[in-house]
C-alpha positions, 0 to 999 in steps of 0.5 A: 660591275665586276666584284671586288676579290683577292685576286683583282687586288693582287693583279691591281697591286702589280699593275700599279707597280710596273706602271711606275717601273718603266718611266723610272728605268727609261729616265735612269738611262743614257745610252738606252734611250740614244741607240737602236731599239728592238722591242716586241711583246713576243715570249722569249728565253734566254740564250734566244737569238733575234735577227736584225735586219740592216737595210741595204745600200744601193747606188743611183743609176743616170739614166740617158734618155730612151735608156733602161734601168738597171735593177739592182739586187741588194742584200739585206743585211742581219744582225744576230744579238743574243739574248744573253742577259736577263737582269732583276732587282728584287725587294721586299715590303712588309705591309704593302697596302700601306705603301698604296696609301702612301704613293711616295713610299713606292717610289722609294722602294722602286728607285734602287730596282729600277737603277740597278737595273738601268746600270746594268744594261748602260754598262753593257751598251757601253761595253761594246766599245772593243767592237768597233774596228772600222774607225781608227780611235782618236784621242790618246790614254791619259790625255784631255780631249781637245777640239782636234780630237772631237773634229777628228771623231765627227770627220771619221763618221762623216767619211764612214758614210754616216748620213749627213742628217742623222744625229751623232752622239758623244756619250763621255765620262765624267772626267772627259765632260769637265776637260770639254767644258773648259775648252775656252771656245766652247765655254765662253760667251765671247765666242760662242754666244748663249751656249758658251753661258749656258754651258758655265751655268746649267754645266751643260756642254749641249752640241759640239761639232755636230755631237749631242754631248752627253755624260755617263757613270759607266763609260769603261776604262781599262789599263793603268797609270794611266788608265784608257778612257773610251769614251764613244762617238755614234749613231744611232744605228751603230749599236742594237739594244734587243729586249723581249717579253719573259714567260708569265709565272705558271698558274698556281704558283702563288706569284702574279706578273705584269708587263710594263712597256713603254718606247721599245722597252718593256719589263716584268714586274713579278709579285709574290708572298714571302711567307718566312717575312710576312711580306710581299715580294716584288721582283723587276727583271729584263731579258735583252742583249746589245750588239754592234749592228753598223761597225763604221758608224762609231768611233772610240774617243780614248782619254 
C-alpha cells in the first residue's frame, strides 16, 4: 500500500476539485452542449490553429444494367478554428482541508468559476451569429417573433439541404422565449394537447416546427431603439467549439494541475500556495475557439 505523503494529498485535493469542475461547466452550458464539439487530450497553445474536417457531398449515380460506375472525386472540406481563447476564473480558500470536510463548501466556491467561465464561452458561440450569410435573416428588429417567422427559419434550413433527420435548434433570448410562449396555437391545450399545458405550467416551450427551443442570457443585441435581437436557428453541424488540453505547470514551481474531461470538454484546474494569504489558490481556465463550419446550416432569427 502506497504511503500517505504531502504530495499525494495535494495531487488528491485537485483531482477532487476538477472532478467537480466539469459537470458543473457542462450543466451551465447551452449552446456548448447543442454545437460540434472537438475535443482532444493533445497539448496546445494559444493562437494554435485546428483543422476540421467537413465531409464532402457526392451525388447518386443511376446506374443501367451492364452499365459502369461513375467514381467521384470529392473534396473534403476544412475548417480552420483558432485557438483563440483561453479563459480562467481564479479563487482562493484559506483552509482548505475544511473544505474537504465540508463537500458542500466546494461547491460554493467552485460555482461562481465555473459559470464565468461558461458564459464566456456561450457568449462566444453565440456571437457568431454575423457569420452566417448563406440564409437570408427572418424576423424583424424590434418586432415579436410570430408563427410565420419560425415557419420561415425552419423552411430556409430545409431548402439549404440540411438533412431531414438532423435536429434543428432555436436558442432565443428571454424576451423572444416569452413572446413564443404566448402564440396562442402553441400554448393552449385547445389546440395543441399536453404541450400547450406543459408549456403554460413548467414555462417550457419544448419543440416547435421541428425546433428544439431553448433560451439564453447571452443571445447578443446590437443597435438601439429599437435594438436587433439575434436570436439563432441551427444545426449542429453549423457551428465548431474546438478545446485542447493546456501544458502542465513545470515541475518545481510549487503548483500542481489536473485535467477534468467529460463529453469533448476537458479543463485544467491548477492548484497553488498563496503565501501572502496563507491560502490555496485554485485556478479553472480552458483554452478553445468556435467558428462556423457549415455557413448554410444556420439562419439569424432578428426580433
Amino acid at each position: 500500500m502506497p504511503s500517505i505523503t504531502s504530495a499525494n494529498v495535494a495531487s488528491a485535493i485537485v483531482k477532487l476539485v476538477a472532478a467537480d469542475a466539469l459537470p458543473a461547466l457542462v450543466g451551465n452550458l447551452v449552446m456548448g452542449n447543442l454545437v460540434n464539439r472537438d475535443y482532444e487530450p493533445t497539448l496546445a497553445q494559444a493562437g494554435d490553429t485546428v483543422n476540421v474536417p467537413i465531409a464532402p457531398q457526392l451525388v447518386a449515380n443511376n446506374i443501367a444494367e451492364g452499365g459502369a460506375v461513375q467514381p467521384q472525386n470529392p473534396s473534403l472540406g476544412n475548417a480552420q478554428i483558432v485557438l483563440n481563447t483561453h479563459v480562467e476564473a481564479t479563487f482562493q480558500i484559506p483552509d482548505v482541508t475544511k473544505v474537504l470536510a465540508v463537500p458542500d463548501l466546494l461547491q460554493v466556491y467552485m460555482q461562481p468559476a465555473v459559470v464565468a467561465i461558461a458564459q464566456n464561452i456561450e457568449t462566444s458561440l453565440l456571437n457568431l451569429y454575423a457569420g452566417f450569410t448563406s440564409n437570408a435573416p427572418v424576423g424583424t428588429a424590434g418586432t415579436p417573433v410570430t408563427e410565420g417567422v419560425i415557419d420561415q427559419a425552419e423552411t430556409a434550413l430545409f431548402s439549404a439541404m440540411v438533412p431531414a433527420s438532423e435536429p434543428k435548434y432555436l436558442v432565443l433570448d428571454s424576451n423572444t422565449y416569452s413572446a413564443m410562449r404566448q402564440i396562442p396555437r402553441f400554448t393552449e391545450y385547445d389546440k395543441v394537447g399536453d404541450a400547450g399545458l406543459k408549456s403554460i405550467i413548467d414555462g417550457s416551450i419544448g419543440k416547435i416546427k421541428d425546433f428544439f427551443v431553448f433560451r439564453s442570457q447571452f443571445v447578443p443585441k446590437t443597435g438601439s431603439a429599437p435594438a436587433n435581437t439575434h436570436n439563432l436557428a441551427f444545426c449542429k453541424d453549423a457551428i465548431g467549439l474546438v478545446i485542447r488540453r493546456l501544458p502542465q505547470p513545470l515541475p518545481g514551481t510549487g503548483a500542481i494541475a489536473e485535467y477534468a474531461e467529460l463529453g469533448n470538454f476537458g479543463m485544467r484546474v491548477t492548484m497553488s500556495y498563496q503565501p501572502n494569504t496563507l491560502s490555496q489558490q485554485f485556478t479553472v481556465d480552458v483554452l478553445y475557439g468556435c467558428a462556423v463550419l457549415r455557413n448554410n446550416f444556420a439562419v439569424q432569427v432578428n426580433s
